[in-house]
N, C-alpha and C positions, 0 to 999 in steps of 0.2 A: 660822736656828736660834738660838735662845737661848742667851745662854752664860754664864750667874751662875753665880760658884763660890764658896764658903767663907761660904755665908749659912746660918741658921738657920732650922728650921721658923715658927718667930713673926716672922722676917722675912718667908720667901719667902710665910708666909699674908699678909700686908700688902703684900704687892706690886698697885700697881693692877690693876682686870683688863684683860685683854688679847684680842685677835684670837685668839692663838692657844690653845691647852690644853694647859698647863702642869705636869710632876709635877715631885716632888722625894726627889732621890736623895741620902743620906748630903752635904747641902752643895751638892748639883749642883744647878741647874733645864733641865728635860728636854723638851724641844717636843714634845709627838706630831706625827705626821705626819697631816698633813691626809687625811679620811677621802676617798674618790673613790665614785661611783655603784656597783659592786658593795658596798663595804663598808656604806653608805649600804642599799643595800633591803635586804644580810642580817641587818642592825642590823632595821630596819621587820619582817620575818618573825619574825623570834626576837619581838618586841615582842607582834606578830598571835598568833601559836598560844602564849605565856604569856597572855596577855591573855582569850584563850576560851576556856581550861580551865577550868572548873567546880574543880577542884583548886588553884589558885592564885589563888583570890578570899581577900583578906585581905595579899596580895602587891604591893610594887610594885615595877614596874621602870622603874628608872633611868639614864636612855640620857647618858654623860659625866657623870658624877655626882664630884666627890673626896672620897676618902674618908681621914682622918686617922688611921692605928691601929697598934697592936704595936710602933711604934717613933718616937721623938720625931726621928728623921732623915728619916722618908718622908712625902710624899702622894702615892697614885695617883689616876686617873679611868680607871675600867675601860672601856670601848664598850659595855660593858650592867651592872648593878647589877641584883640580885634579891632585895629587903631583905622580909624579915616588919613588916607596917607597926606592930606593935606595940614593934619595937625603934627606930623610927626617930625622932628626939627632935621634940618641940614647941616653939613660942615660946609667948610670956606671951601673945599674942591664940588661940592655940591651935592655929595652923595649926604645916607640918612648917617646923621650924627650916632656913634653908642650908645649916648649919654640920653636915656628918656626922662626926662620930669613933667610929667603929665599923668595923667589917672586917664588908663584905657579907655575904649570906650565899651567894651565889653570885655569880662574877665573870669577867664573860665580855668577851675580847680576839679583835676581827677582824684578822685580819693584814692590813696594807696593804702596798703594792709600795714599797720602800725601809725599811721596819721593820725598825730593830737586833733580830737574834735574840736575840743575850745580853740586850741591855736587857727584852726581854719572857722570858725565860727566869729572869733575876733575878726581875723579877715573880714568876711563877709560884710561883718556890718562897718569896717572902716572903708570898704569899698561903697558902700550905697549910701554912707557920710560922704565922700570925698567924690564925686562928679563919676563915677561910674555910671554907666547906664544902664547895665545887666551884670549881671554876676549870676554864674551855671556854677554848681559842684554836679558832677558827674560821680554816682555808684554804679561800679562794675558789677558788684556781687549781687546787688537787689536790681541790677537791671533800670534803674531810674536816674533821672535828673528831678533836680531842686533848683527852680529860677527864681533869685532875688532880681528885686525890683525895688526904687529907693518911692518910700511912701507906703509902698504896698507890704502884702502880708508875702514870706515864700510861697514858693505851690511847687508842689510835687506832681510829675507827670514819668509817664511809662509808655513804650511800648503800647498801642499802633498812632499814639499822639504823637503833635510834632511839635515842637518847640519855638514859635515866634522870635526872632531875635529885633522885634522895634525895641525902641523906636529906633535905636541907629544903624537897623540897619531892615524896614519896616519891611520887606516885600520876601527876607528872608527868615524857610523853617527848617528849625533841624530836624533832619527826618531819623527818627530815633528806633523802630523798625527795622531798619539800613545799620545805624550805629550801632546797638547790641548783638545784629548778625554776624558784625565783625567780627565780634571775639569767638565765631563757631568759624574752624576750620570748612573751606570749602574744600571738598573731595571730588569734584565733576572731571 
Protein backbone atom coordinates (compact mmCIF):
# COMPACT_ATOMS: atom_id res chain seq x y z
CA UNK A 1 0.00 0.00 0.00
CA UNK A 2 0.97 3.50 -0.79
CA UNK A 3 1.35 5.82 1.84
CA UNK A 4 2.12 9.68 0.50
CA UNK A 5 0.48 12.12 2.66
CA UNK A 6 0.41 16.02 2.61
CA UNK A 7 0.99 16.17 -1.25
CA UNK A 8 -0.88 18.30 -3.69
CA UNK A 9 -2.93 17.48 -6.73
CA UNK A 10 0.08 18.92 -9.11
CA UNK A 11 2.25 16.82 -7.21
CA UNK A 12 0.64 13.61 -6.83
CA UNK A 13 -0.28 14.32 -10.94
CA UNK A 14 3.66 14.28 -11.39
CA UNK A 15 4.33 11.51 -9.51
CA UNK A 16 6.11 8.69 -11.97
CA UNK A 17 3.73 6.09 -13.00
CA UNK A 18 3.47 3.18 -11.33
CA UNK A 19 2.47 -0.63 -11.03
CA UNK A 20 -0.09 0.11 -9.23
CA UNK A 21 -3.50 2.54 -9.69
CA UNK A 22 -3.32 5.24 -7.84
CA UNK A 23 -6.30 8.10 -6.52
CA UNK A 24 -5.89 10.90 -4.58
CA UNK A 25 -7.67 11.89 -1.61
CA UNK A 26 -7.75 15.45 0.20
CA UNK A 27 -3.44 15.16 0.48
CA UNK A 28 -3.59 11.15 0.69
CA UNK A 29 -2.37 8.89 -2.21
CA UNK A 30 -4.68 5.69 -2.19
CA UNK A 31 -3.75 2.19 -3.93
CA UNK A 32 -6.65 0.55 -5.28
CA UNK A 33 -6.78 -2.95 -4.70
CA UNK A 34 -5.62 -5.05 -7.28
CA UNK A 35 -8.68 -6.24 -9.53
CA UNK A 36 -8.77 -10.38 -9.41
CA UNK A 37 -10.71 -12.58 -12.33
CA UNK A 38 -14.33 -12.09 -11.27
CA UNK A 39 -13.95 -8.34 -11.06
CA UNK A 40 -11.73 -8.63 -14.31
CA UNK A 41 -14.78 -10.44 -16.57
CA UNK A 42 -17.55 -8.08 -14.86
CA UNK A 43 -15.48 -5.20 -15.93
CA UNK A 44 -15.14 -7.25 -19.85
CA UNK A 45 -19.31 -7.72 -19.70
CA UNK A 46 -20.30 -4.31 -18.61
CA UNK A 47 -17.67 -3.34 -21.59
CA UNK A 48 -19.53 -6.22 -24.05
CA UNK A 49 -23.47 -5.15 -23.70
CA UNK A 50 -22.44 -1.00 -23.68
CA UNK A 51 -20.32 -1.62 -26.58
CA UNK A 52 -23.51 -3.44 -28.74
CA UNK A 53 -26.10 -1.14 -28.01
CA UNK A 54 -27.14 0.66 -30.84
CA UNK A 55 -27.95 3.47 -28.07
CA UNK A 56 -24.60 4.09 -26.92
CA UNK A 57 -22.75 4.64 -30.22
CA UNK A 58 -21.04 8.11 -29.76
CA UNK A 59 -19.98 6.64 -26.23
CA UNK A 60 -16.84 5.56 -24.77
CA UNK A 61 -15.98 3.48 -22.17
CA UNK A 62 -13.23 3.70 -20.11
CA UNK A 63 -11.88 0.84 -18.18
CA UNK A 64 -9.22 2.64 -15.19
CA UNK A 65 -9.41 5.81 -16.65
CA UNK A 66 -8.46 9.15 -13.86
CA UNK A 67 -10.33 11.45 -13.95
CA UNK A 68 -9.50 15.19 -12.25
CA UNK A 69 -12.86 17.20 -11.20
CA UNK A 70 -15.00 19.15 -8.57
CA UNK A 71 -12.30 19.46 -6.47
CA UNK A 72 -8.49 20.53 -6.66
CA UNK A 73 -7.98 17.78 -3.63
CA UNK A 74 -9.22 14.59 -5.65
CA UNK A 75 -8.25 12.16 -8.61
CA UNK A 76 -10.23 9.05 -9.00
CA UNK A 77 -10.12 5.96 -11.58
CA UNK A 78 -13.44 4.45 -11.61
CA UNK A 79 -13.26 0.45 -12.88
CA UNK A 80 -15.35 1.73 -15.72
CA UNK A 81 -15.88 5.50 -17.22
CA UNK A 82 -18.88 6.08 -19.67
CA UNK A 83 -17.89 9.51 -21.08
CA UNK A 84 -19.99 11.15 -24.37
CA UNK A 85 -17.08 11.19 -26.63
CA UNK A 86 -17.83 14.79 -27.60
CA UNK A 87 -16.89 15.90 -23.97
CA UNK A 88 -13.84 14.25 -23.81
CA UNK A 89 -10.76 16.76 -24.67
CA UNK A 90 -8.32 16.32 -27.77
CA UNK A 91 -4.57 17.04 -28.24
CA UNK A 92 -3.04 19.29 -31.03
CA UNK A 93 -2.49 15.93 -33.42
CA UNK A 94 -6.19 15.47 -32.77
CA UNK A 95 -6.53 12.30 -31.08
CA UNK A 96 -8.16 11.98 -27.29
CA UNK A 97 -5.90 13.86 -24.79
CA UNK A 98 -4.66 11.53 -21.53
CA UNK A 99 -5.20 14.11 -19.49
CA UNK A 100 -9.17 13.86 -18.42
CA UNK A 101 -10.53 16.72 -16.10
CA UNK A 102 -13.94 16.20 -16.17
CA UNK A 103 -16.46 14.05 -13.94
CA UNK A 104 -17.68 10.94 -16.18
CA UNK A 105 -20.69 10.78 -16.95
CA UNK A 106 -21.31 7.70 -15.54
CA UNK A 107 -18.92 5.90 -13.04
CA UNK A 108 -18.97 2.60 -12.35
CA UNK A 109 -16.90 0.78 -9.20
CA UNK A 110 -16.54 -3.33 -8.82
CA UNK A 111 -16.18 -4.25 -5.34
CA UNK A 112 -13.08 -6.32 -4.72
CA UNK A 113 -12.37 -8.64 -1.67
CA UNK A 114 -10.41 -6.35 0.83
CA UNK A 115 -12.16 -2.82 -0.59
CA UNK A 116 -12.44 -0.09 2.15
CA UNK A 117 -16.24 0.50 2.16
CA UNK A 118 -15.82 4.08 3.55
CA UNK A 119 -13.18 4.78 0.94
CA UNK A 120 -15.57 3.91 -1.90
CA UNK A 121 -18.63 5.21 -0.03
CA UNK A 122 -16.73 8.58 0.08
CA UNK A 123 -16.43 8.11 -3.54
CA UNK A 124 -19.79 7.64 -4.12
CA UNK A 125 -21.05 10.66 -2.74
CA UNK A 126 -18.15 12.98 -4.28
CA UNK A 127 -19.35 11.53 -7.51
CA UNK A 128 -23.21 12.57 -7.19
CA UNK A 129 -21.52 16.15 -5.74
CA UNK A 130 -19.44 16.64 -8.59
CA UNK A 131 -21.69 16.40 -12.20
CA UNK A 132 -21.68 12.52 -12.37
CA UNK A 133 -24.81 11.31 -13.65
CA UNK A 134 -24.77 7.56 -12.39
CA UNK A 135 -22.61 6.03 -10.19
CA UNK A 136 -23.07 1.76 -10.18
CA UNK A 137 -20.93 -0.24 -7.34
CA UNK A 138 -21.23 -3.70 -8.66
CA UNK A 139 -21.27 -6.83 -5.95
CA UNK A 140 -19.94 -9.89 -7.24
CA UNK A 141 -20.46 -11.99 -4.13
CA UNK A 142 -24.20 -10.80 -3.36
CA UNK A 143 -24.78 -10.80 -7.00
CA UNK A 144 -26.29 -7.05 -7.02
CA UNK A 145 -25.76 -3.62 -8.06
CA UNK A 146 -26.27 -0.41 -6.12
CA UNK A 147 -27.18 2.76 -8.62
CA UNK A 148 -26.45 6.10 -7.12
CA UNK A 149 -28.25 8.85 -8.58
CA UNK A 150 -27.40 12.62 -7.43
CA UNK A 151 -30.82 13.81 -5.53
CA UNK A 152 -32.14 10.39 -5.22
CA UNK A 153 -31.93 7.76 -2.59
CA UNK A 154 -29.43 4.37 -3.76
CA UNK A 155 -31.43 1.38 -4.88
CA UNK A 156 -30.33 -1.90 -4.87
CA UNK A 157 -31.27 -4.26 -7.81
CA UNK A 158 -30.57 -8.06 -8.67
CA UNK A 159 -30.81 -10.39 -11.05
CA UNK A 160 -33.65 -10.68 -13.56
CA UNK A 161 -33.75 -6.46 -13.20
CA UNK A 162 -32.04 -4.47 -15.47
CA UNK A 163 -30.34 -1.47 -14.84
CA UNK A 164 -31.40 1.96 -16.68
CA UNK A 165 -28.45 3.77 -17.35
CA UNK A 166 -30.48 7.57 -18.06
CA UNK A 167 -30.45 9.76 -18.19
CA UNK A 168 -26.98 9.92 -20.18
CA UNK A 169 -27.50 7.43 -21.70
CA UNK A 170 -31.54 7.07 -21.51
CA UNK A 171 -32.65 4.15 -23.96
CA UNK A 172 -29.80 1.95 -22.27
CA UNK A 173 -30.18 -1.37 -19.48
CA UNK A 174 -27.90 -3.17 -18.14
CA UNK A 175 -28.99 -6.48 -18.41
CA UNK A 176 -27.75 -7.96 -15.05
CA UNK A 177 -29.06 -11.71 -15.68
CA UNK A 178 -26.49 -11.65 -18.65
CA UNK A 179 -23.84 -9.92 -16.12
CA UNK A 180 -23.77 -12.26 -13.07
CA UNK A 181 -23.88 -15.29 -15.74
CA UNK A 182 -20.55 -14.33 -16.49
CA UNK A 183 -18.88 -15.22 -13.71
CA UNK A 184 -20.39 -19.08 -14.19
CA UNK A 185 -18.09 -20.90 -16.47
CA UNK A 186 -19.83 -21.81 -19.67
CA UNK A 187 -19.29 -25.77 -20.42
CA UNK A 188 -21.35 -26.21 -23.78
Amino acid sequence: MVTKQGLTLAEFLALPEEDETLEFVDGEVIEKVSPKTRHSILQREIIRQVMAAESTVGFEVLPEARFVFGSPTRAYVPDLSIVDVVRLPVDEQGRFADDLELAPDIAIEILSPGQSAGHLLDKLAFYMANAVGLGVVVDPERERVIAYRPGDEPRSLASPENLAFGPALPEFQLDLARLFRALRPSRD
